[in-house]
C-alpha positions as CSV (number, residue, x, y, z in Angstrom):
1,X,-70.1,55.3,43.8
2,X,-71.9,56.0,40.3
3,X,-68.5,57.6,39.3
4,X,-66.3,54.7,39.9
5,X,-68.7,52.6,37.6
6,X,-68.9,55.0,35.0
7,X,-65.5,54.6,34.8
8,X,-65.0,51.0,35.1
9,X,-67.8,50.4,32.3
10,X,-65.7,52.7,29.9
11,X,-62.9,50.1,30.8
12,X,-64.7,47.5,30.0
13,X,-65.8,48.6,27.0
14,X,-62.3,49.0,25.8
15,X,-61.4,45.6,26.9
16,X,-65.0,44.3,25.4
17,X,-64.0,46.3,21.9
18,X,-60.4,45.0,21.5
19,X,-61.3,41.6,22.5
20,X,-64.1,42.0,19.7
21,X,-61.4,43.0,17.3
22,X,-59.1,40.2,18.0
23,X,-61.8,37.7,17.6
24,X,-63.2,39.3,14.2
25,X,-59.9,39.3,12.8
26,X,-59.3,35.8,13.8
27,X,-63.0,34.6,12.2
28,X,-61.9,36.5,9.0
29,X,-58.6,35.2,8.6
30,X,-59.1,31.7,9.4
31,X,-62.1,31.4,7.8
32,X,-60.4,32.6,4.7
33,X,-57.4,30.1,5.3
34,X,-59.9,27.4,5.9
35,X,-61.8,27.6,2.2
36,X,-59.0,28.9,0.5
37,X,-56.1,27.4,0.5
38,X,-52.4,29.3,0.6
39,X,-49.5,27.9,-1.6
40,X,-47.0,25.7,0.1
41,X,-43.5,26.1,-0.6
42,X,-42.7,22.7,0.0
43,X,-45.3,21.3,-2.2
44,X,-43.0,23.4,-4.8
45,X,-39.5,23.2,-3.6
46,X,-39.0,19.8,-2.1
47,X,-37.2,20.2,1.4
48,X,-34.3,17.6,0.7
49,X,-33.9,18.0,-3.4
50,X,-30.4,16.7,-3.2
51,X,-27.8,15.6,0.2
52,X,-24.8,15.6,-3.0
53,X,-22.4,19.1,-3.0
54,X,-22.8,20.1,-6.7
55,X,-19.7,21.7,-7.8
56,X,-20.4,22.2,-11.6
57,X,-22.6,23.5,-13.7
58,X,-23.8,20.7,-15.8
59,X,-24.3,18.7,-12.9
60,X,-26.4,21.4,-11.4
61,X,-28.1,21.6,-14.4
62,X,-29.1,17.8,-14.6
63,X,-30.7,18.7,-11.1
64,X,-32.6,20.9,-12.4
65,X,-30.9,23.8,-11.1
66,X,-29.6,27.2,-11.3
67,X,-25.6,27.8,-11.6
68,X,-24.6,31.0,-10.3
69,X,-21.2,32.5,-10.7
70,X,-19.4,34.3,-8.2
71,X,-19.5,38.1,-8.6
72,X,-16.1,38.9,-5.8
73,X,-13.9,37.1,-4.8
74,X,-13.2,33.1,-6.1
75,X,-11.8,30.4,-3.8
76,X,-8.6,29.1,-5.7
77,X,-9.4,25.6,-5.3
78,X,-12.5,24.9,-6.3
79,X,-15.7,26.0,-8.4
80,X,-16.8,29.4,-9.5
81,X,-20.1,30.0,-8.3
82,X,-22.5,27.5,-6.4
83,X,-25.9,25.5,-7.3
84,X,-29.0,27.3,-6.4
85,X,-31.3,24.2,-6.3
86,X,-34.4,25.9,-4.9
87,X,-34.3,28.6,-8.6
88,X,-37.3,26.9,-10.5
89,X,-39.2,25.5,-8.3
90,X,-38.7,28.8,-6.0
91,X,-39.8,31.0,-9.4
92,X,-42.6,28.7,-9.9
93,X,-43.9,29.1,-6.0
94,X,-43.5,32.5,-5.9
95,X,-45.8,33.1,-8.6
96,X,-48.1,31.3,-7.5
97,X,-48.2,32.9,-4.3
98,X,-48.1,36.5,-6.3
99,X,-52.0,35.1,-7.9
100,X,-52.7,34.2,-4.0
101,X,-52.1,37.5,-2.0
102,X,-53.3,39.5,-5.1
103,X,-56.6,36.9,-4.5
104,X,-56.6,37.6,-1.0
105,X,-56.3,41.2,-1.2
106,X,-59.6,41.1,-3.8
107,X,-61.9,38.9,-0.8
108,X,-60.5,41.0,2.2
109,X,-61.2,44.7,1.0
110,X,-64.8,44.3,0.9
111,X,-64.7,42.4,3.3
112,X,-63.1,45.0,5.7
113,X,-65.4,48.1,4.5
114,X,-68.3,45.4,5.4
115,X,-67.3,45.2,8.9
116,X,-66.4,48.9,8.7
117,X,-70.2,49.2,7.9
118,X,-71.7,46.9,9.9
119,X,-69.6,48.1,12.8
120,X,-70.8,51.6,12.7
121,X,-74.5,51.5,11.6
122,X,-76.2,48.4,13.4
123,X,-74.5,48.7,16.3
124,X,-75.7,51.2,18.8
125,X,-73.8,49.6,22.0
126,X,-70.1,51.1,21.2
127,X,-67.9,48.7,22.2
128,X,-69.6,46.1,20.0
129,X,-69.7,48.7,16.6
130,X,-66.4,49.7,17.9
131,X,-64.4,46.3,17.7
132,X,-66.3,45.1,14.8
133,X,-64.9,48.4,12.8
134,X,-61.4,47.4,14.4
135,X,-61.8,43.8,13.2
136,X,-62.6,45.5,9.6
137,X,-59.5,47.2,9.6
138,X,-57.4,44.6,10.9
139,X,-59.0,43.0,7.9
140,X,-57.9,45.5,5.0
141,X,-54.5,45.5,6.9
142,X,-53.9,41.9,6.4
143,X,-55.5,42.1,2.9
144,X,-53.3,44.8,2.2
145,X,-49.8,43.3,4.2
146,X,-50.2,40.1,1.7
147,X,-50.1,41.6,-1.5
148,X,-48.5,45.3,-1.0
149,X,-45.0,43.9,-2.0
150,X,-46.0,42.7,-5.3
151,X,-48.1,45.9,-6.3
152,X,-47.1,48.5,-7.5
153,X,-46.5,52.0,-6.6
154,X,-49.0,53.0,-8.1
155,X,-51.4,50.4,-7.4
156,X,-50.5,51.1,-3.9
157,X,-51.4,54.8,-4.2
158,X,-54.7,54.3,-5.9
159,X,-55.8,51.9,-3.3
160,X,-54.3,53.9,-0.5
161,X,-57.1,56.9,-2.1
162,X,-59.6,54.8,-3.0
163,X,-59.9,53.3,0.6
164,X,-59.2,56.7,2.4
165,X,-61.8,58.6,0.3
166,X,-64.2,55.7,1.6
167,X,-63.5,55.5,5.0
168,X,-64.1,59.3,5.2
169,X,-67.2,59.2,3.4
170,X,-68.3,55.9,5.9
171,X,-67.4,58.1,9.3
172,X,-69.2,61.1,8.0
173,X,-72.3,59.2,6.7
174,X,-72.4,57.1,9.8
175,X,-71.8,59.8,12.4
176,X,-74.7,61.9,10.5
177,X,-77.5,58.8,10.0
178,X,-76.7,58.1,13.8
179,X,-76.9,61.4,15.2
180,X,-80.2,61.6,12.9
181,X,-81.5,58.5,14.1
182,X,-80.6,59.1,17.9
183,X,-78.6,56.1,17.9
184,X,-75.8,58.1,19.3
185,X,-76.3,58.8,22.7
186,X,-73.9,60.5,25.2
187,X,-74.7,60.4,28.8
């Protein structure tokens, strides 16, 4: 009888450690959207600029638009190209939102090696240190996921080192502090 609830704990600490990660990531990431506001296209890009087919340039123009010319093929009756509405006030939301993820990647990193941290040296009972260290790298993922396709390569490979070298240097410290400290106790 001991064996089956030897077992069944490890099973619940699995469930216990991914529900912790779910709920971490979720306090992180709304609490981030709840004091810090992400750009709105539509407060950019009205969603009905104009209900009128533009057919020329100039008139596309005076709507403050972008006229773009077909590259293949032209229909024989009627315009060259077609009236990108959405090509200023698009530009003008998109950089915007370039200054946001960049922002959001800057509070989530630390944020992430935090919970990496925490996760692994305060917490003794290892479901709890477990999911905590989940929710931190659910964390740097989302972080990461948000601004990753306006860095650059090489932006993306420094931070790729950067953070690898510390996660390495976090699991050996913590592994030999606990060990040192007894915290880590296998039965």
């Amino acid at each position: 009888m001991a064996k089956k609830e030897h077992s069944f704990s490890w099973i619940k600490n699995i469930i216990f450690a991914i529900a912790i990660i779910v709920l971490t990531s979720f306090v992180v990431i709304y609490g981030i959207q709840a004091f810090y506001d992400r750009p709105e296209y539509n407060n950019y890009c009205p969603e009905i600029r104009s209900a009128e087919y533009v057919n020329s340039s100039a008139r596309c123009e005076q709507l403050n638009g972008r006229w773009n010319t077909f590259d293949g093929p032209k229909p024989v009756d009627g315009p060259n190209g077609y009236c990108d509405l959405d090509y200023y006030c698009r530009q003008d939301y998109e950089a915007v939102n370039k200054i946001y993820s960049r922002n959001l990647f800057i509070i989530t990193v630390p944020i992430g090696i935090i919970l990496l941290l925490v996760g692994g040296a305060l917490f003794s009972l290892e479901a709890v240190g477990a999911g905590i260290m989940g929710g931190g790298v659910v964390t740097l993922i989302y972080g990461a996921g948000n601004y990753w396709p306006d860095a650059t390569d090489i932006f993306r490979f420094i931070i790729s080192l950067v953070g690898l070298v510390i996660v390495i240097f976090l699991a050996y410290w913590l592994n030999k502090e606990l060990k040192r400290k007894r915290f880590w106790k296998r039965k």
